[in-house]
Structure formats: structure tokens, C-alpha cells
N, C-alpha and C positions, 0 to 999 in steps of 0.2 A: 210692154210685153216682156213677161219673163226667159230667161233662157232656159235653154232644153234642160231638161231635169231626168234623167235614167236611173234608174230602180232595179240594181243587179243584187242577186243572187245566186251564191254556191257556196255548198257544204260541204268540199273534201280541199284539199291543199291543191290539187292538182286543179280543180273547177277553179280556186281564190289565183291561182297562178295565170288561166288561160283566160280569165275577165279580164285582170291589168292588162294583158296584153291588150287586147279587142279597145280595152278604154285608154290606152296611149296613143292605138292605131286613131279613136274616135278625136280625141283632143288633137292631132294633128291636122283634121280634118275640119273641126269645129273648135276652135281654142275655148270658147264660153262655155261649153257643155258642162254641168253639174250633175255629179254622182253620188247614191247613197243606198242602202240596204242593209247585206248582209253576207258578209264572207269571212276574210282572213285578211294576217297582218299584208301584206300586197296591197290587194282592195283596201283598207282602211284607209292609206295612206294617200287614196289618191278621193276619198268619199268624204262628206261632211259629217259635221257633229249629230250624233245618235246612231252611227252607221253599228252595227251588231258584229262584234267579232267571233263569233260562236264557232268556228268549223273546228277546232281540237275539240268540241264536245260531241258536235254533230257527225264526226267523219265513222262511225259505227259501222261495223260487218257484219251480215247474217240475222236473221230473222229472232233470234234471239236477245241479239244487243236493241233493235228495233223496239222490243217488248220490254225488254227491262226499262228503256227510258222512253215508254210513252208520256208518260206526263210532265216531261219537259219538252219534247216535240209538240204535243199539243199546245203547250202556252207560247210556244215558239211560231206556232202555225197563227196564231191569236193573234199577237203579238204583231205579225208583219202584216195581218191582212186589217189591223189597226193602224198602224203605220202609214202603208200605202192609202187608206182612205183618209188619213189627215192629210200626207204630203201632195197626193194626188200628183203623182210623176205623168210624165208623156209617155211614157212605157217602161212595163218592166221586163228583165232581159233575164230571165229562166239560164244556168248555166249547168248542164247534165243533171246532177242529182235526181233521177225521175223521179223515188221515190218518194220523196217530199214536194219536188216542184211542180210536176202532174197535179196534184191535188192541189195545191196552191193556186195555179191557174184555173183552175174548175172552177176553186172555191170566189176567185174573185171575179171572175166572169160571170158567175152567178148570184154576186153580191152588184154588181153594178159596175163596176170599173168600167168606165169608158176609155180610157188609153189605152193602147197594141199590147200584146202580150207575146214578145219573141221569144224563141228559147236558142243558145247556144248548144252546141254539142250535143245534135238530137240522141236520147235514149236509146239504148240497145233491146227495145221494145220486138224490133225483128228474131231475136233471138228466143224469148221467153214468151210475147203474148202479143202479134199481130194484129190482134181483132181490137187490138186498143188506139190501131190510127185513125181511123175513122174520126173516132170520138175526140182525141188530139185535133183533128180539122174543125173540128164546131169551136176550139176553145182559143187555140192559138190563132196569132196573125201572121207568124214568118216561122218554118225551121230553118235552120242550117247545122249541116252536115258536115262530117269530118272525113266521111270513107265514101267512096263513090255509089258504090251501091245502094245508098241508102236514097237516095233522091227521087228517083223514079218510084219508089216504094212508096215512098210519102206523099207524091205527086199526086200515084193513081189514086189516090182518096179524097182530092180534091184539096190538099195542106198545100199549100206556096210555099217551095222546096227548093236552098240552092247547097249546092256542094263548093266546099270553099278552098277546100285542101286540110290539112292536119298542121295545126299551131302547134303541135308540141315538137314535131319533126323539124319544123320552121325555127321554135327556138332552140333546137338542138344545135342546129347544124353553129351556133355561134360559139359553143362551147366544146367542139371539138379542138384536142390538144393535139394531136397530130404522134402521140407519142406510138412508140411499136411495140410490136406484140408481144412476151414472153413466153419463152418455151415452158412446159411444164408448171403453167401457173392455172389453178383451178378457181373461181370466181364464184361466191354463193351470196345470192341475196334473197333471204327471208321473208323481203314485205317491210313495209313501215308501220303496219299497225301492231298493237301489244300482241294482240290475238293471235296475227300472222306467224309471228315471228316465234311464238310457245305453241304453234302447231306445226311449223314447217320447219325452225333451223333444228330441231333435236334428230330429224327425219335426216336433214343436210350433211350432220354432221356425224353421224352413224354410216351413212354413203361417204363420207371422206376418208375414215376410219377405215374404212373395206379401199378404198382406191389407194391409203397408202400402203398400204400391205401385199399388193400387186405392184404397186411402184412409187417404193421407195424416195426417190425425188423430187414425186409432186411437191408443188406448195401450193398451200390453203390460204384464201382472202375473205374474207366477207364484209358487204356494205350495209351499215348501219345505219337508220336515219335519225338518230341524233343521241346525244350522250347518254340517256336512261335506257334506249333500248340497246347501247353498245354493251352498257354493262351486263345487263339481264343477259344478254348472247356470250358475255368472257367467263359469267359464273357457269352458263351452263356447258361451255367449250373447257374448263380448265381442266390442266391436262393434256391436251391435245396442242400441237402446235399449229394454230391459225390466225392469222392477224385479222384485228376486227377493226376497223376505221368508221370515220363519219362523214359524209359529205364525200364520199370518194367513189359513188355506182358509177356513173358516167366515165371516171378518169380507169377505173379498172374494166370496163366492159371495153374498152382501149384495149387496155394489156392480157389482160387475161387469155389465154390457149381457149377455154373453155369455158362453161359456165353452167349452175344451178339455176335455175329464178320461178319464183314465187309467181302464178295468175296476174298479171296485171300490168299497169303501164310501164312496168319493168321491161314487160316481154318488148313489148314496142321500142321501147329505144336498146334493148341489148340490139334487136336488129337492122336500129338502123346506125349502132355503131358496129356492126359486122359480127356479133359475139356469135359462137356456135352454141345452142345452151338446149337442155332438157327442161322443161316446165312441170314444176310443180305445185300441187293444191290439194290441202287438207283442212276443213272447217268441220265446223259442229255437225254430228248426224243427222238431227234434224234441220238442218241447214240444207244438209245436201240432198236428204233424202226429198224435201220437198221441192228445192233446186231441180232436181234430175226428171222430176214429173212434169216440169215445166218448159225446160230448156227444149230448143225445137231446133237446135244445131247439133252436128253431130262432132265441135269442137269446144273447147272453152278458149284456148290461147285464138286472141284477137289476127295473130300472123295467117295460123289454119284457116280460120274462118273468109280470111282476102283472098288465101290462096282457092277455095273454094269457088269465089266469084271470079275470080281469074283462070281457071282451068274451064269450070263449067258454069258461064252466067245463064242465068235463066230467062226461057222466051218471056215470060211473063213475071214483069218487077214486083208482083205481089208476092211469088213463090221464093223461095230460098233456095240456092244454087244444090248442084246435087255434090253429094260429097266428093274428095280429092282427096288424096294421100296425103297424111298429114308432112308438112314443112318440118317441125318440131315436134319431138315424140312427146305424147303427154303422160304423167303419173299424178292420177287424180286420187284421191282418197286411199281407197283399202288398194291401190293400185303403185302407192305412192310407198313404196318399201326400200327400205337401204339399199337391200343387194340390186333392186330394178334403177335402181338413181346408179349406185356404183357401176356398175355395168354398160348405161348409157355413156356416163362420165369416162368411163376408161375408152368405150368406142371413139369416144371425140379425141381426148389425150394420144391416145395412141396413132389414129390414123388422117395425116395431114392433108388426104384424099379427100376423107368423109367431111373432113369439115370444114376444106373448100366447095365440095359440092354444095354444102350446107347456106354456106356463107355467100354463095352464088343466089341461091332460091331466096335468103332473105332477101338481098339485094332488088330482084325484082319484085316482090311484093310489097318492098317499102314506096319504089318508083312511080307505082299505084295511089299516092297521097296526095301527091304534087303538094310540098310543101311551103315552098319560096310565093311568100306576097298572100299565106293565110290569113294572119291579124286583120291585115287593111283590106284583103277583100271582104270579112265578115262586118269591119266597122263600118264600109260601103253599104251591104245591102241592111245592117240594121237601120243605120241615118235614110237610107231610101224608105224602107217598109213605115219610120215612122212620119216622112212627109208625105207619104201617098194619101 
């Protein structure tokens, strides 16, 4: 008899990051276990030969980047659902990406795959197109959940649904420095993608320009995620005094007074390292314009959105909580203006009030994840779902 063989899958840095975890949790559990698919440098290293390293070409934003490079997604969709019919794994283990891995499981549930089909970090499906669970229960064998709320929603559809806690929160908490706060230090981070980062740090950095001019003192940080896009951010900052660093969000969402940040898993650990921050978010117009027809929250930052379930959860887990005052002020698009970023930013700078209250509301909405013993409870219920 062969040993277990798992067939993971994810296409952004942050899915490649939260598989190793799940598969160091699973090899402490089943030392034999063999791994192979498709993610990132992480995942490669723990997967055999032929494994796909593709997520720096795969990690794309907006419905745009989607279209430009269909026909390398297609031979990519090809590709693995050839794969998996030669290697024929015991299951493969879907890690977020909905927009490829939804289809992916469709496609191979429908081609014949008899092994389980998990998926990790259920899709934020609740937010954009509900009526798409249903159809996830005919295809998948197991969710698992990151955020409480979503379990019961998955449930009522008849999906075998368990909530595990938040792995990213889990591997955070190992890299807190303990370092303290700085007065008068303002914290911008842009995003790590190219796109991000030429639609939101010129925004950023326009808003720091106006905040130093009201006060004189500030200093300016921003976190880069790696050396091309540090440069790209000092040709379009020069001039201006800001330090631009790499590998440093975490270590300055520590020290920082305040903070900028870009939609995204940024928001999530500025608060659960305490940051007080404005969120912002500018993409393609048709990006958003179709976005906004779709979206059925009345937030985008991931914090608003808990705090929603946390003020007012709803009688029925099919429905979406009713709205709550937002935690984080948002500046979305044509909303996303220097003087409304500078202004948010000088309220926080200025008043040590506001941004302990601030810092209080993330606090509880973080406690909401339960973080401690994520990994190993998710590498539990996969190893169960696939001996059942």
C-alpha cells in the first residue's frame, strides 16, 4: 500500500505560506504523508519532483490581469487536471484562490476524480455571490473556515463545515518583537503587488505631504515587499523624506503611531499587532465598477466586516449580518483622496484617545479568530475527512 499522497494547491504567496503550515502540522501527525501540486517557494520544498511553482505569475488583481493572461490560466487549468489524473492523489486540498480553484474542482469532479476534494480557507463567496454554496456542496468533500461566521453558512447548504481559527494570526503571534511604539511615526504600506502599489502609494504619499505640513515632525516609513517594488516606491517618493524598507510590515505595524494600509491581509495583521490605520483601495475602473455590482457587504476591510458579525450576527446563517459602524474608516477609490487620508492620518497622530479606542475595537475583533492550534486543527480535520 502506498502512502498518503495530497495534491495542494495555491496561487498567491499568502495561500503558498498557509499550506506549509497545514502540511508541517500534517507530517507531524503522519510522518509518511507525500506532497505535490502547485504553489510557491514554501510549498516546493516540502512537495516532490514536478511540483509547479507558478504563484509569482498566478498572484494577479482585478478582472483585467485575469483577461490579459487567460491563456496561460487555461493551459495551467489543463495542466493540473492532467496531472492529478496521472498521479491520482487521495485528495486534493484547494487553498483559497476561488477563482481558479472553484473551477478546478468542478472541473475534476466532473472528469471523474474519485478522491476527496478539500478546500482550505473557504472563499469569501459570502461577500460577492452566495448562491454559489449550494453548488460548492455537490463538489467539495470538506470546507474549512478561517472566520467564524462562515460555518454555519456553509453548513446550511448541506457542505461539511468546520471553523479552525485563523493560521495567519497563529503564525503571527511567533513573530512579534515586543518592540514599542514611536511617537510621531506614520506607517504606509501600499500592497505587494506592482499594481498595488502604482495605484495606492502615489495616493499615500500625497497624504503624507499634506500631514507633514500640519506637522512638521511626523516621520514617514513604508513597507515594501521586496527589492523591485522598494525601488519603484523611492523613484516615485524622491524628494520627499520617507524611508522605504523591505521585509519590515510586521516590525513597523509595532512601532508605528499610525498607519496607511492597502485592502488586504495587511489590514488583518496591522490589527492584530494593535496598529490604528485608515484603509485604502484604488484599482482599475472596471475593476471596481463591476466589483461594486457584485459585493453584498457593506465593507471591504476584512476587520469591518467581523465587526459586523460581532455587533449584529444574524438569526439566520444564510443572511449576512446587518451593518455596524465601521472599526476602520474606509477610502475606496474616487473616495481615496490625499486630503481624506491626510486628515484621517492627522486624527490618529494627533489624538492618543482616538487611537486607543481604536486599538481597543481591533483587539476584540481580532479575539474573534481564535488563533492558537489553527494549523493542527485544520491538518486534523483534513487527515479525518480523507479517512472517512
Amino acid at each position: 500500500m502506498r502512502d498518503l499522497f495530497l495534491w495542494f494547491v495555491a496561487g498567491e504567496e499568502s495561500g503558498d505560506a498557509r499550506a506549509v503550515e497545514v502540511m508541517r502540522a500534517i507530517r507531524e501527525l503522519r510522518p509518511e504523508v507525500r506532497f505535490g501540486g502547485a504553489g510557491g517557494e514554501r510549498m516546493a520544498a516540502f512537495c516532490e519532483k514536478g511540483f509547479d511553482n507558478w504563484v509569482q505569475r498566478a498572484a494577479v488583481t482585478g478582472l483585467w490581469d485575469v483577461l490579459r493572461n487567460y491563456s496561460y490560466f487555461r493551459a495551467k487549468f489543463q495542466a493540473m487536471l492532467d496531472n492529478v489524473a496521472q498521479s491520482k492523489p487521495d485528495a486534493v486540498v484547494l487553498v483559497d484562490y476561488p477563482g481558479f480553484n472553484l473551477r478546478l474542482a468542478r472541473a475534476l469532479r466532473n472528469g471523474g476524480y474519485e478522491g476527496r476534494i478539500l478546500y482550505y480557507i473557504s472563499p469569501q463567496v459570502w461577500a460577492w455571490n452566495k448562491r454559489r454554496i449550494p453548488k460548492m456542496a455537490q463538489i467539495l468533500d470538506l470546507m474549512i473556515c478561517v472566520f467564524p461566521f462562515e460555518a454555519p453558512m456553509y453548513e446550511a447548504s448541506g457542505l461539511h463545515t468546520v471553523f479552525v481559527g485563523h493560521p495567519l494570526l497563529e503564525a503571527l503571534a511567533a513573530r512579534r518583537g515586543g518592540v514599542s511604539r514611536e511617537d510621531g511615526l506614520l506607517g504606509l504600506f501600499p500592497g505587494s503587488r506592482e499594481r498595488e502599489v502604482r495605484r495606492n502609494f502615489p495616493v499615500m504619499l500625497e497624504a503624507a505631504r499634506l500631514v507633514a505640513k500640519e506637522l512638521p515632525d511626523v516621520r514617514f516609513e513604508a513597507s515594501a515587499a521586496g527589492e523591485s517594488r522598494a525601488a519603484m516606491m523611492r523613484e516615485m517618493a524622491r524628494g520627499f523624506p520617507v524611508a522605504i524598507r523591505c521585509g519590515n510590515a510586521h516590525e513597523l505595524m509595532e512601532r508605528a503611531t499610525a498607519g496607511i494600509i492597502c485592502s488586504g491581509t495587511a489590514t488583518l495583521e496591522a490589527a492584530f499587532f494593535g496598529l490604528p490605520y485608515a484603509l485604502i483601495y484604488k484599482t482599475a475602473w472596471l475593476t471596481y465598477e463591476i466589483g461594486k455590482r457584485l459585493v453584498e457587504v457593506n465593507a471591504l476591510g476584512i476587520v469591518n466586516i467581523l465587526n459586523n458579525y460581532r455587533v449584529n450576527p444574524p438569526a439566520d446563517p444564510r443572511q449576512p449580518a446587518s451593518p455596524a459602524p465601521h472599526v476602520v474608516r474606509e477610502f475606496i477609490q474616487g473616495d481615496a483622496t490625499p486630503q481624506a487620508l491626510a486628515d484621517e492620518a492627522l486624527r490618529l497622530l494627533r489624538s492618543k484617545a482616538d487611537r486607543d479606542s481604536l486599538r481597543d475595537e481591533l483587539s476584540q475583533v481580532v479575539s474573534m479568530l481564535q488563533a492558537d492550534g489553527a494549523s493542527a486543527r485544520a491538518a486534523e480535520m483534513l487527515l479525518r475527512a480523507i479517512a472517512s
